[in-house]
gemmi code that builds the backbone of each chain (N, CA, C; Angstrom):
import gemmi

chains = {
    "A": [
        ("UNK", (-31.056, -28.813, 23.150), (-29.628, -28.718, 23.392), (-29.223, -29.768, 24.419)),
        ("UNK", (-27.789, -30.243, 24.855), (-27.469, -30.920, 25.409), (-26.001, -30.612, 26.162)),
        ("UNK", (-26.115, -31.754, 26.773), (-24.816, -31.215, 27.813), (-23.092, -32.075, 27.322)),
        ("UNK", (-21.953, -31.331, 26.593), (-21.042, -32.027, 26.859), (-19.809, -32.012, 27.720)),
        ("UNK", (-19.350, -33.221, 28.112), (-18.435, -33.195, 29.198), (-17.396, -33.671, 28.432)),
        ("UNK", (-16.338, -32.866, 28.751), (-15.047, -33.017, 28.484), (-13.862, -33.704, 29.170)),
        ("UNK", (-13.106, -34.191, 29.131), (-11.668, -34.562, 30.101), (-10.840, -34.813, 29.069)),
        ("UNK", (-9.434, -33.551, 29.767), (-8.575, -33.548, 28.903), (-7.437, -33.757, 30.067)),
        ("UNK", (-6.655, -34.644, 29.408), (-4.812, -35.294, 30.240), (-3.963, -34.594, 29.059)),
        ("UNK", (-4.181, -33.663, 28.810), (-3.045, -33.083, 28.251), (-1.695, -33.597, 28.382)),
        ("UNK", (-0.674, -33.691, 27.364), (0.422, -34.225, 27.243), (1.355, -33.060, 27.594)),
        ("UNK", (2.843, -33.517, 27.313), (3.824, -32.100, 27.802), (3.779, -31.764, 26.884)),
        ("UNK", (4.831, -30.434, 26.451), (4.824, -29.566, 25.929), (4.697, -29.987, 24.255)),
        ("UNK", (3.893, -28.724, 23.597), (3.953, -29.429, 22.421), (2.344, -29.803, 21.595)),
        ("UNK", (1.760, -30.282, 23.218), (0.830, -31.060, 22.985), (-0.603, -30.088, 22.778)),
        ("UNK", (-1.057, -30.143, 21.716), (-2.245, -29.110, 21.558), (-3.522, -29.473, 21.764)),
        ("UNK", (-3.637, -31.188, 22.572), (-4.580, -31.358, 23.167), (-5.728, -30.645, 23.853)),
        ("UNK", (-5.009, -29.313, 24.908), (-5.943, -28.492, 25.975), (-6.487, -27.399, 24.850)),
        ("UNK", (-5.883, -27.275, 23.830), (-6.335, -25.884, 23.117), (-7.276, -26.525, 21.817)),
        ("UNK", (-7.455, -27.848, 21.644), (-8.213, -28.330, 21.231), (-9.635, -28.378, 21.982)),
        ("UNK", (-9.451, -29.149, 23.396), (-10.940, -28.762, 24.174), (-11.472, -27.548, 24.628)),
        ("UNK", (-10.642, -26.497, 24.638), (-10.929, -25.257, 24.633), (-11.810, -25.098, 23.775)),
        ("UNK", (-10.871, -25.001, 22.459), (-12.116, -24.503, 21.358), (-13.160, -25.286, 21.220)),
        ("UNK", (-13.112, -26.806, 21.445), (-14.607, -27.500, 21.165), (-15.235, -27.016, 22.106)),
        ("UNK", (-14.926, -26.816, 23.660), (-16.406, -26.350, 24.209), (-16.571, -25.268, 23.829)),
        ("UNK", (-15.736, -24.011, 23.037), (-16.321, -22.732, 22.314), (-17.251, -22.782, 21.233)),
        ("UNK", (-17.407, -23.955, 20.101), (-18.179, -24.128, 19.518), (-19.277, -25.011, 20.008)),
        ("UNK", (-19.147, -25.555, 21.245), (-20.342, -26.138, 21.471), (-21.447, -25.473, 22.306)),
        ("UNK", (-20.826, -24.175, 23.047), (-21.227, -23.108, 23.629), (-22.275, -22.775, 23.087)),
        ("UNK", (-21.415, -22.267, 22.095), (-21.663, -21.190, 20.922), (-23.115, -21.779, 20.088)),
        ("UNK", (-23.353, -23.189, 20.066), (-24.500, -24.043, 19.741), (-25.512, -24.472, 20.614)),
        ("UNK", (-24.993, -23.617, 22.222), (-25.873, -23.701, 22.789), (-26.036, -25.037, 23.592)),
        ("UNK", (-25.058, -25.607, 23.739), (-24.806, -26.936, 24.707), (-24.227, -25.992, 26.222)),
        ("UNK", (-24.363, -27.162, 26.761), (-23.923, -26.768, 28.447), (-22.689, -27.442, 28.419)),
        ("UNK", (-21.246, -27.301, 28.372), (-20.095, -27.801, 28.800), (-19.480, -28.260, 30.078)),
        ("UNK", (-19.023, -29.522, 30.363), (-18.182, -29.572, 31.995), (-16.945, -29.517, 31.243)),
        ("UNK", (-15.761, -28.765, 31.618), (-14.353, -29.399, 30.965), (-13.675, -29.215, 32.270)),
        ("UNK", (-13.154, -31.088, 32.080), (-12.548, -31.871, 33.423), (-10.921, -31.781, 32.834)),
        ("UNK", (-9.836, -30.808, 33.699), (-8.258, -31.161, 33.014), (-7.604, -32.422, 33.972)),
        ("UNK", (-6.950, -32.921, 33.737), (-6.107, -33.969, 34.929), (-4.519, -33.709, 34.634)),
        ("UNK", (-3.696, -33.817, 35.193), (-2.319, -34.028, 34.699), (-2.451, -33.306, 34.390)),
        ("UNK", (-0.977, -33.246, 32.965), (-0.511, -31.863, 32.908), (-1.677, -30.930, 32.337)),
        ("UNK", (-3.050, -31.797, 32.081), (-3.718, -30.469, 31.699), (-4.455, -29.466, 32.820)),
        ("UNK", (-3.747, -29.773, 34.109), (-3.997, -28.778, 35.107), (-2.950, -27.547, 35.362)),
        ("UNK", (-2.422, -27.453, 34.126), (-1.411, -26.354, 34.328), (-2.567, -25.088, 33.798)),
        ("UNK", (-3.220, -25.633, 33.061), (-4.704, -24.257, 32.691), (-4.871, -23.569, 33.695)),
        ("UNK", (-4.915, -24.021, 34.519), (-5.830, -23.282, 35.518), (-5.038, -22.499, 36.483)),
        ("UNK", (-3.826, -22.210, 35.863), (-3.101, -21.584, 36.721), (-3.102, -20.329, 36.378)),
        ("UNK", (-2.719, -19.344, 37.035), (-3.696, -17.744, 36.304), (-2.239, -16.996, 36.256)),
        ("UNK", (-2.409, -16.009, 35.459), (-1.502, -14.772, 35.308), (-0.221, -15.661, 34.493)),
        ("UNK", (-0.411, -16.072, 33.115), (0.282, -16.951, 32.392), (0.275, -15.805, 31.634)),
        ("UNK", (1.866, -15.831, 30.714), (1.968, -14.805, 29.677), (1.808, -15.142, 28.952)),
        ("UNK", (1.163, -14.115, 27.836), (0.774, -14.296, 26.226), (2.375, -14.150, 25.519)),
        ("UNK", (2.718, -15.110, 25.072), (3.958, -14.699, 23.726), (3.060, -15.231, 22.600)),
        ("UNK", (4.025, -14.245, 21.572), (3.500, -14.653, 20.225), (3.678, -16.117, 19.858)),
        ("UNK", (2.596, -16.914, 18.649), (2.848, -18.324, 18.297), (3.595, -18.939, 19.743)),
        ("UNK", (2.655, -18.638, 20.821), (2.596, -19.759, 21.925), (1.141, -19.560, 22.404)),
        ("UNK", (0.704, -21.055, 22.667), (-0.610, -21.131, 23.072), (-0.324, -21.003, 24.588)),
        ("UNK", (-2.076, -19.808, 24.307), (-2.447, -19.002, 25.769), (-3.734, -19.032, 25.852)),
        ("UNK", (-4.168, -19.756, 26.595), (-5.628, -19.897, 27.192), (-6.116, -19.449, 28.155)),
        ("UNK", (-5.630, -18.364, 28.576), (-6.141, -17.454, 29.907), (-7.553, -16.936, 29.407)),
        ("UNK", (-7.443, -15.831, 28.732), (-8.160, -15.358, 27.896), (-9.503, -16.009, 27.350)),
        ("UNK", (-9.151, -16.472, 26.409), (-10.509, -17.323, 25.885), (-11.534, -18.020, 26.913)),
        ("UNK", (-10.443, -18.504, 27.990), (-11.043, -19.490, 29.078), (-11.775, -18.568, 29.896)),
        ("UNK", (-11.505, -17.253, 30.109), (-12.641, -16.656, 31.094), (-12.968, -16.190, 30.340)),
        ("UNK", (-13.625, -15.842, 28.799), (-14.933, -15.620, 28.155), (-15.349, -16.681, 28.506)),
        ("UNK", (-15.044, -17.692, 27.867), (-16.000, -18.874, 28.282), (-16.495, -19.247, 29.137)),
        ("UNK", (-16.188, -18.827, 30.437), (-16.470, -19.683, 32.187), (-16.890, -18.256, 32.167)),
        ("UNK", (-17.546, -16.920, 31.572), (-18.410, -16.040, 31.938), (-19.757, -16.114, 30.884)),
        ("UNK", (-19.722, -17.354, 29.911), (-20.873, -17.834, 28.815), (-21.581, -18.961, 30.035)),
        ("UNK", (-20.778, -19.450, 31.321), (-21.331, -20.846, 31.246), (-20.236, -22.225, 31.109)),
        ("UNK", (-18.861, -21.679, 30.860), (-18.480, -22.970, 31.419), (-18.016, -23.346, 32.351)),
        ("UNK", (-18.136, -24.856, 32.568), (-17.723, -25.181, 34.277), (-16.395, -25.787, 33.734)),
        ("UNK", (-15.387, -25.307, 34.557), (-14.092, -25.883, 34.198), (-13.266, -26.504, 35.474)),
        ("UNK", (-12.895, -27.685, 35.635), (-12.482, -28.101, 36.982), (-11.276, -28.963, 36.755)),
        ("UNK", (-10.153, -28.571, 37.700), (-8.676, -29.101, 37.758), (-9.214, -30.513, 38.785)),
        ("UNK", (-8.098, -31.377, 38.382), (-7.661, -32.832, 39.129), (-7.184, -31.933, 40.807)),
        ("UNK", (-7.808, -31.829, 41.946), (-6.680, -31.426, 43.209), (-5.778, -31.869, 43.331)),
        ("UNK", (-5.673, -33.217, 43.175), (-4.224, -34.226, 43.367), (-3.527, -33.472, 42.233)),
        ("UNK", (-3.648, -33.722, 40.822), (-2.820, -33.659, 40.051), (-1.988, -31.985, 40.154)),
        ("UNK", (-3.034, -31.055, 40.424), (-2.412, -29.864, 40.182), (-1.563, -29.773, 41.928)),
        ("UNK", (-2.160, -29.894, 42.936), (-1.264, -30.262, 44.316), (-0.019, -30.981, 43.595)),
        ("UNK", (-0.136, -31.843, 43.156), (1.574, -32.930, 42.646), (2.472, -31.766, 42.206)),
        ("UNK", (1.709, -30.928, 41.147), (2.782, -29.948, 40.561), (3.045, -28.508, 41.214)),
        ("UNK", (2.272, -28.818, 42.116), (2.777, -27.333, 43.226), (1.593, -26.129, 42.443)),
        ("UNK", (0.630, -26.823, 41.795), (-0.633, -25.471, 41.374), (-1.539, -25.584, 42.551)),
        ("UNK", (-0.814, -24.347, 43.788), (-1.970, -24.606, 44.750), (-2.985, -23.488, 44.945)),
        ("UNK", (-3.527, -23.604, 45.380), (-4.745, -22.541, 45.386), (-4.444, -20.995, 45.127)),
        ("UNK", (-3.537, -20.459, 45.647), (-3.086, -19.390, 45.491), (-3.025, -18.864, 44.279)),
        ("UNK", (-2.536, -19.629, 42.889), (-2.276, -19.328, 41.889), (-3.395, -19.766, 40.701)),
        ("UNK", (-4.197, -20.627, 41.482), (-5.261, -20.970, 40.518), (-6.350, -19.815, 39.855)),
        ("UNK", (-6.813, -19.984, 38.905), (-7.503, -18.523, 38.411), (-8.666, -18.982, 38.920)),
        ("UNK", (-9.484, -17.465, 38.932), (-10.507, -17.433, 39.673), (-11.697, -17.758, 38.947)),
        ("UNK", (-12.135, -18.771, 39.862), (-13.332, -19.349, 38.823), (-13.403, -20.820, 38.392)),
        ("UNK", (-12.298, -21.341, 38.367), (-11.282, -22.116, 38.241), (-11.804, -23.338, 39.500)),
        ("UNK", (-12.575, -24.451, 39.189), (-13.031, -25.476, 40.126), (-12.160, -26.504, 40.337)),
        ("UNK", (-11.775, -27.160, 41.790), (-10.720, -28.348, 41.795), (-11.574, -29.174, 42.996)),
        ("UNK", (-11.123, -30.320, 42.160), (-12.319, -31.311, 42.954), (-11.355, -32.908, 42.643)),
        ("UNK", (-12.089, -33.268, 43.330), (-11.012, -35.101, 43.001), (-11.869, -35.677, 41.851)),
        ("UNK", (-11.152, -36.653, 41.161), (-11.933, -37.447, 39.945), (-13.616, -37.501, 39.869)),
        ("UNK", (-13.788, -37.802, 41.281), (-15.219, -37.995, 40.954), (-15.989, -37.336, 40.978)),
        ("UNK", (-15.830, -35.902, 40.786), (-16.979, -34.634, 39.720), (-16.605, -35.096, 38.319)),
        ("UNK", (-15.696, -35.594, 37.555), (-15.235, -35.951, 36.584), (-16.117, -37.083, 36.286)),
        ("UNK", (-16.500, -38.154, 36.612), (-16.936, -39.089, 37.061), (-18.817, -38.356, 37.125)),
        ("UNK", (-19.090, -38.356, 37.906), (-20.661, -37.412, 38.157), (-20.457, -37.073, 37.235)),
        ("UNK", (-19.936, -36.156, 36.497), (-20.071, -35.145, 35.257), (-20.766, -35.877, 33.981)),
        ("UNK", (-19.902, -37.330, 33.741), (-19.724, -38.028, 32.357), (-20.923, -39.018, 32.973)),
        ("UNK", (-21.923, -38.615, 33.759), (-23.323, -39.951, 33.828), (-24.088, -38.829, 33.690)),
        ("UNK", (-24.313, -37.530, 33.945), (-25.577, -36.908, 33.002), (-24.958, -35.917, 31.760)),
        ("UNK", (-24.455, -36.325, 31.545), (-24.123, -35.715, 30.166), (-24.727, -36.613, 28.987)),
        ("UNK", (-24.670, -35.772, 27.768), (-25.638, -36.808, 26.461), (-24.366, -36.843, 25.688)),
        ("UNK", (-23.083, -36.284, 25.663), (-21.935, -36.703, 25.182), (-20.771, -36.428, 26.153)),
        ("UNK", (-19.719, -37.671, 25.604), (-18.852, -37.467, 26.396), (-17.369, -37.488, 25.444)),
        ("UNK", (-16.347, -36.597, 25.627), (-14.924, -36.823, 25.052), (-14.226, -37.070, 25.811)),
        ("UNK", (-13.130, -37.941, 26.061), (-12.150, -38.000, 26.596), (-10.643, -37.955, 26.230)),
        ("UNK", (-10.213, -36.629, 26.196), (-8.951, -36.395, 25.280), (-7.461, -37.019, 25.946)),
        ("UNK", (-6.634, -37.606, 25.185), (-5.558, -37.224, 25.831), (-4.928, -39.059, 26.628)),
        ("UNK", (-4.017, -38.446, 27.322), (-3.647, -39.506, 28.072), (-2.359, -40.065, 27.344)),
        ("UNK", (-1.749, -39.691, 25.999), (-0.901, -40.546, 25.806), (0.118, -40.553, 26.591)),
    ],
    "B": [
        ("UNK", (-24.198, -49.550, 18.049), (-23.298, -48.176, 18.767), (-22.514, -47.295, 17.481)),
        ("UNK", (-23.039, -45.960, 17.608), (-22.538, -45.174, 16.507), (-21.114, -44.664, 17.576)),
        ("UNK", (-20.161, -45.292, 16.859), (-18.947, -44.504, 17.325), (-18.342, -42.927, 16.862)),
        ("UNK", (-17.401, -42.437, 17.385), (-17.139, -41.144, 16.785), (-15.492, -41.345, 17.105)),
        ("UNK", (-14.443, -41.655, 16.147), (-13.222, -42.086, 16.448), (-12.349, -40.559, 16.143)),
        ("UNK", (-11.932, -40.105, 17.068), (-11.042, -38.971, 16.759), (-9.224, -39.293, 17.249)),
        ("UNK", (-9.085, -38.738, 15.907), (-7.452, -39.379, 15.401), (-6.716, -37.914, 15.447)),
        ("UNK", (-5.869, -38.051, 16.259), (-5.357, -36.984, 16.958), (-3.693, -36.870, 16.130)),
        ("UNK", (-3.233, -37.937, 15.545), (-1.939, -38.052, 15.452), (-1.651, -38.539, 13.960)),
        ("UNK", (-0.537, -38.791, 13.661), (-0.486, -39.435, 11.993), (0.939, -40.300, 12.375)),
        ("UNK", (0.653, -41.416, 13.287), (1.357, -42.489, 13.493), (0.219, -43.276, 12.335)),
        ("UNK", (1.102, -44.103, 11.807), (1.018, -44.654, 10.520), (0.604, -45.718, 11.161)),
        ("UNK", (0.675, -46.712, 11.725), (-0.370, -47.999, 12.444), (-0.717, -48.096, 13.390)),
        ("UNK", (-2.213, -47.389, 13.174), (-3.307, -47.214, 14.277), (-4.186, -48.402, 14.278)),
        ("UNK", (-3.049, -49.359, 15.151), (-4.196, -50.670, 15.489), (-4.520, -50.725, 16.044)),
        ("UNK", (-5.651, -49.519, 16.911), (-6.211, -49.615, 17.485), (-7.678, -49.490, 16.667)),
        ("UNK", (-7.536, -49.017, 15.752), (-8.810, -48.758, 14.907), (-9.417, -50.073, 14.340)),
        ("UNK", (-8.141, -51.040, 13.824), (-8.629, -52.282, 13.444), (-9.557, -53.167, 14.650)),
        ("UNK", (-9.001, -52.565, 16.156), (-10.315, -53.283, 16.908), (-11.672, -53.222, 16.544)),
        ("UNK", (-11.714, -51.518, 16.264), (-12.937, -51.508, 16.598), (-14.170, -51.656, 15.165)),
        ("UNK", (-15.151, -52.143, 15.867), (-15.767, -52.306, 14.911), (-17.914, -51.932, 15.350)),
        ("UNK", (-17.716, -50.902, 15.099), (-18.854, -50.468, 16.003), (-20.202, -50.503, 14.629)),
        ("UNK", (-21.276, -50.218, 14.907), (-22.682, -51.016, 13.862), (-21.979, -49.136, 12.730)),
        ("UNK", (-22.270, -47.984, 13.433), (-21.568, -47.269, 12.924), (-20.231, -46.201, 12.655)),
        ("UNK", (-19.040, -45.831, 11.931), (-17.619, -45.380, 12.936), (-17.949, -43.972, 12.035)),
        ("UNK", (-17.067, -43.339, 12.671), (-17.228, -41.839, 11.842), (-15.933, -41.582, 12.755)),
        ("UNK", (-14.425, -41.469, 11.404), (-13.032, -41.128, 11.997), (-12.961, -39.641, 11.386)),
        ("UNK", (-12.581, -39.045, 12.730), (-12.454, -37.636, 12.649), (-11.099, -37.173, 12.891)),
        ("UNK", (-10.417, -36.891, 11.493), (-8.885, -36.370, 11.807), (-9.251, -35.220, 12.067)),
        ("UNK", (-8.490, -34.710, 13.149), (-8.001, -33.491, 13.929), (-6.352, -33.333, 14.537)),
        ("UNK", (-5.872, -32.005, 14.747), (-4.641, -32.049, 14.813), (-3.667, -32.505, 13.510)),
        ("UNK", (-2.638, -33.598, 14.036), (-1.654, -33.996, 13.554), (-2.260, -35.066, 12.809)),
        ("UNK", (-3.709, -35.400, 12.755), (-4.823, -36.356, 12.244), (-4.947, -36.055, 10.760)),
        ("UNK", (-4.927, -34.989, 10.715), (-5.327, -34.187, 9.457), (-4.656, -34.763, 8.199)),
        ("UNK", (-2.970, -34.987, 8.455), (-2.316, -35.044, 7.780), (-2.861, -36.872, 7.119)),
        ("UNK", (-3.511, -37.588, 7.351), (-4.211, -38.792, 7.054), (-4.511, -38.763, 5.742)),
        ("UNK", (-5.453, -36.870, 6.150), (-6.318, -36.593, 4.856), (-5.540, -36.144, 3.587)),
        ("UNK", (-4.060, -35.901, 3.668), (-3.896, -35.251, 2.370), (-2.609, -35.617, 2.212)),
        ("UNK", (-1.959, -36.316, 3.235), (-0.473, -37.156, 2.306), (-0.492, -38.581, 1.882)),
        ("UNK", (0.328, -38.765, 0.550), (0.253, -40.187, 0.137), (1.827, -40.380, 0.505)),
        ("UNK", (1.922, -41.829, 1.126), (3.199, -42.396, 0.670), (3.970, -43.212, -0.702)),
        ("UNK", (4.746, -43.075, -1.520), (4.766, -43.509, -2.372), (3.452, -44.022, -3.644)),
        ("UNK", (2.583, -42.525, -3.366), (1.961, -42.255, -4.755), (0.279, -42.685, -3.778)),
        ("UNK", (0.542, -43.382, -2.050), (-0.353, -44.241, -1.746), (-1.290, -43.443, -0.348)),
        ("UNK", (-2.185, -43.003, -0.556), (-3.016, -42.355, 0.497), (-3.425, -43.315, 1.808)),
        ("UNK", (-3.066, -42.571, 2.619), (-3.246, -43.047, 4.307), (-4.017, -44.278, 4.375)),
        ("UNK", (-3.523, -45.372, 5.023), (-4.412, -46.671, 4.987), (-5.582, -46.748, 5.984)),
        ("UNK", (-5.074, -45.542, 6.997), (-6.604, -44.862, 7.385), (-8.150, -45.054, 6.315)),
        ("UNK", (-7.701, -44.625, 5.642), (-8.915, -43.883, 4.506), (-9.385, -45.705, 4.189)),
        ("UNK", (-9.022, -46.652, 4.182), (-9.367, -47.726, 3.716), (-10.422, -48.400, 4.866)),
        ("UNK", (-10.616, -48.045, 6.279), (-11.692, -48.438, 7.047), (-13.376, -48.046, 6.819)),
        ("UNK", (-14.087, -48.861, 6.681), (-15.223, -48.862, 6.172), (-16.151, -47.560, 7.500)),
        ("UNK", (-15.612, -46.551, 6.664), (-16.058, -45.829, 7.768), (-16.366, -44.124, 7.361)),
        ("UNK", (-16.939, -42.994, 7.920), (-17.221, -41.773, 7.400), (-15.800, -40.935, 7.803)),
        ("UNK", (-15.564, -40.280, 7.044), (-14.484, -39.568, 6.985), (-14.640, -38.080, 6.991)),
        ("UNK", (-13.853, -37.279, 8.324), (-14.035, -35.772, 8.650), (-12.684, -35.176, 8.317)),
        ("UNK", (-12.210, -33.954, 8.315), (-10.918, -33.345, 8.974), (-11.287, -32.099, 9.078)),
        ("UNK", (-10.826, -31.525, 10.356), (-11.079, -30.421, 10.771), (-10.798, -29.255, 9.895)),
        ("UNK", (-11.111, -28.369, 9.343), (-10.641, -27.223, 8.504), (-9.692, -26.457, 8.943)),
        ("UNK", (-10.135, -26.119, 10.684), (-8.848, -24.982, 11.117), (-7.459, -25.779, 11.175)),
        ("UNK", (-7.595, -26.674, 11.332), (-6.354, -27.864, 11.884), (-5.491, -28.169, 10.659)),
        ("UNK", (-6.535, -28.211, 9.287), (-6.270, -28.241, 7.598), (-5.292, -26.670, 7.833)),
        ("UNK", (-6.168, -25.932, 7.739), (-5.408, -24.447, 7.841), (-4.083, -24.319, 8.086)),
        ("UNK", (-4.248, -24.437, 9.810), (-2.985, -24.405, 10.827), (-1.625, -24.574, 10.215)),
        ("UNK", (-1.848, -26.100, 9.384), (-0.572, -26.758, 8.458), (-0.554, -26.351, 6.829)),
        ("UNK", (-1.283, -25.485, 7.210), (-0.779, -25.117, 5.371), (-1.530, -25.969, 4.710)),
        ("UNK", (-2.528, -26.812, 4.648), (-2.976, -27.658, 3.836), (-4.302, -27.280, 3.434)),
        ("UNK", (-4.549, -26.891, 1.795), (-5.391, -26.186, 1.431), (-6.604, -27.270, 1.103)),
        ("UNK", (-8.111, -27.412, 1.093), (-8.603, -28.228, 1.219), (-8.977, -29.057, -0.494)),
        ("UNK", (-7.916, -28.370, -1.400), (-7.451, -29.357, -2.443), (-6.880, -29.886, -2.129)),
        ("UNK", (-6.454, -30.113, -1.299), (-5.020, -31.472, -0.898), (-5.911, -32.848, -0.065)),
        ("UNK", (-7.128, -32.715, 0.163), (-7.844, -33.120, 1.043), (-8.387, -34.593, 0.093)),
        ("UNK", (-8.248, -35.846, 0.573), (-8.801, -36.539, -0.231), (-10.235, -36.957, -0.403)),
        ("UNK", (-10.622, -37.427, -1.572), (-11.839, -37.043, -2.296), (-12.986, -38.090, -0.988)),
        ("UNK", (-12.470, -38.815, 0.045), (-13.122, -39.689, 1.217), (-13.670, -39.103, 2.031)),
        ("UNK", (-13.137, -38.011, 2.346), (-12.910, -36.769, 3.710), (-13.716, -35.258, 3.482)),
        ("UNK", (-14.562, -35.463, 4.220), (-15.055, -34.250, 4.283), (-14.593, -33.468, 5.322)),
        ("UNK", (-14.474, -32.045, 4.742), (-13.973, -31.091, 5.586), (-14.777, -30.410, 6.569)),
        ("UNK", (-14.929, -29.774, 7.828), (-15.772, -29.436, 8.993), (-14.949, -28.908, 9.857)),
        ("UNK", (-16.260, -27.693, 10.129), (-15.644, -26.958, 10.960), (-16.256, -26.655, 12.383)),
        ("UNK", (-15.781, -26.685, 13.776), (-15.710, -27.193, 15.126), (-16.929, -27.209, 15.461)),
        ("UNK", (-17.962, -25.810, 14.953), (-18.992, -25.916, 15.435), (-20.235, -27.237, 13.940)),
        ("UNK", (-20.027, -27.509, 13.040), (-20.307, -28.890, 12.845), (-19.682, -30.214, 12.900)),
        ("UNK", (-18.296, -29.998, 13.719), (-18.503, -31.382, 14.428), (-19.242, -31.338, 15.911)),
        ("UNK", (-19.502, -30.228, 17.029), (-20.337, -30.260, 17.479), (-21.545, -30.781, 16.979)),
        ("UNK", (-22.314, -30.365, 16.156), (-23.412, -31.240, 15.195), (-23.255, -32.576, 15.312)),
        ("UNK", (-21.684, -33.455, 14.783), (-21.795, -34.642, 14.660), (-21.871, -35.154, 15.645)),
        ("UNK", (-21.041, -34.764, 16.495), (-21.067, -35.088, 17.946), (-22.608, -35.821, 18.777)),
        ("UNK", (-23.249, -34.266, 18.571), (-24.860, -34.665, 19.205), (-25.542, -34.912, 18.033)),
        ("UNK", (-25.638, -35.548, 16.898), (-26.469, -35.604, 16.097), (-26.300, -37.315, 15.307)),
        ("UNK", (-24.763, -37.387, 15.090), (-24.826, -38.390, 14.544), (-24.403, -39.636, 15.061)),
        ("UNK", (-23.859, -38.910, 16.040), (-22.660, -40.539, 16.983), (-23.122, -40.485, 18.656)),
        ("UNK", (-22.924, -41.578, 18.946), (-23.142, -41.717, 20.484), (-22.239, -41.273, 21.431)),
        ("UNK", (-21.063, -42.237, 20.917), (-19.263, -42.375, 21.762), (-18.715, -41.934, 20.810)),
        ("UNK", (-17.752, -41.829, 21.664), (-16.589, -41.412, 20.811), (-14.967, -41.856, 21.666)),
        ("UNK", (-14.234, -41.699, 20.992), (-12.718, -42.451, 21.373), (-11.931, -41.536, 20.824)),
        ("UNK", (-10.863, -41.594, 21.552), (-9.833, -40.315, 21.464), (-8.778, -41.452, 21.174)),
        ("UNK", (-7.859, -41.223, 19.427), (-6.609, -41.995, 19.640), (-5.354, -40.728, 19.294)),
    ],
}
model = gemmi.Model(1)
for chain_id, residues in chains.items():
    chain = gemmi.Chain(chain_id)
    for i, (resn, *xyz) in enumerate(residues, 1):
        res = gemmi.Residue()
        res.name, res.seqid = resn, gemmi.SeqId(i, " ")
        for name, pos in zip(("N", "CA", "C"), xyz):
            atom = gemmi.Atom()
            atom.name, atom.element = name, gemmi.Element(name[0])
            atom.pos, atom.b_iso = gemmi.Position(*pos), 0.0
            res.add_atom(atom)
        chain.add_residue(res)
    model.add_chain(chain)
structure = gemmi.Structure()
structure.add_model(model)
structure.setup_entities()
């Protein structure tokens, strides 16, 4: 098995970028890989906790702490989520924030790397 | 370098793809990608499909839009998340997000 690292820049609204790397590290889990998933920008709105479920709207609370209780490491941009006022208080628990370069460390021992996003 | 090109969108000139030219490419529609795999314009299928290259589209993403995997063209194989995990570590090195 092997390790993949993720980074997702999620776009605004709309953008189904973050619920795309969600589910890939669920199937890569699920195959028994080790996942990092790095959000930056707006894809540090994840990590903000106590988000409501509406119907046909994507909600990743849920799924995301099965997963970060399988084994995944999931870590917000500090700058980026600080810019948007996601400060510690509201971040979910479990929920890692670090500056680029765990992002960075992450994607030199990993055996794959994705980098989603950014448009 | 086995690339792994994942096509996120169905903007119609992705010149960014004409850069690349890696020893092997493997374009993986996903998302709004999908739609590559199963609309023609004027009778004429995605000029995507014309890069000398292996062809994926995600099934749930096929799903999502209503697009049943008869609509899928005969280039494109269909896959689902946990075998593109597979391709991921099995067949490609890199990969590129457009």
């Amino acid at each position: 098995m092997g390790k993949l690292t993720i980074g997702c820049f999620a776009s605004l609204v709309g953008s189904l970028n973050l619920d795309f790397a969600v589910k890939l590290s669920a199937a890569a889990i699920e195959k028994g890989h080790t996942v990092d998933l790095w959000v930056s920008g707006n894809g540090t709105m994840l990590s903000i906790k106590d988000q409501r479920p509406f119907k046909d709207y994507s909600h990743l609370e849920k799924p995301l702490k099965e997963l970060m209780a399988k084994g995944l490491t999931v870590t917000a941009c500090e700058a980026c989520a600080e810019a948007r006022g996601y400060n510690k208080d509201v971040t979910m628990e479990g929920f890692k924030r670090h500056s680029m370069d765990w992002y960075l460390a992450s994607t030199f021992d990993a055996d794959r790397v994705l980098h989603i996003g950014g448009e | 370098m086995k690339l792994a090109v994942f096509v996120s969108d169905y903007r119609m000139t992705v010149d960014t793809l004409d850069r690349l030219s890696p020893e092997k490419m493997g374009i993986i529609l996903v998302q709004n990608g999908v739609y590559h795999a199963t609309l023609k314009e004027n009778g004429t299928p995605s000029s995507i499909l014309n890069k000398s290259a292996e062809f994926y589209a995600l099934k749930e993403d096929l799903e999502t839009r209503g697009l049943d995997t008869s609509m899928v063209d005969s280039k494109v194989k269909v896959i689902t998340l946990g075998e593109l995990v597979d391709l991921m570590f099995n067949d490609y090195e890199k990969t590129a997000w457009i």
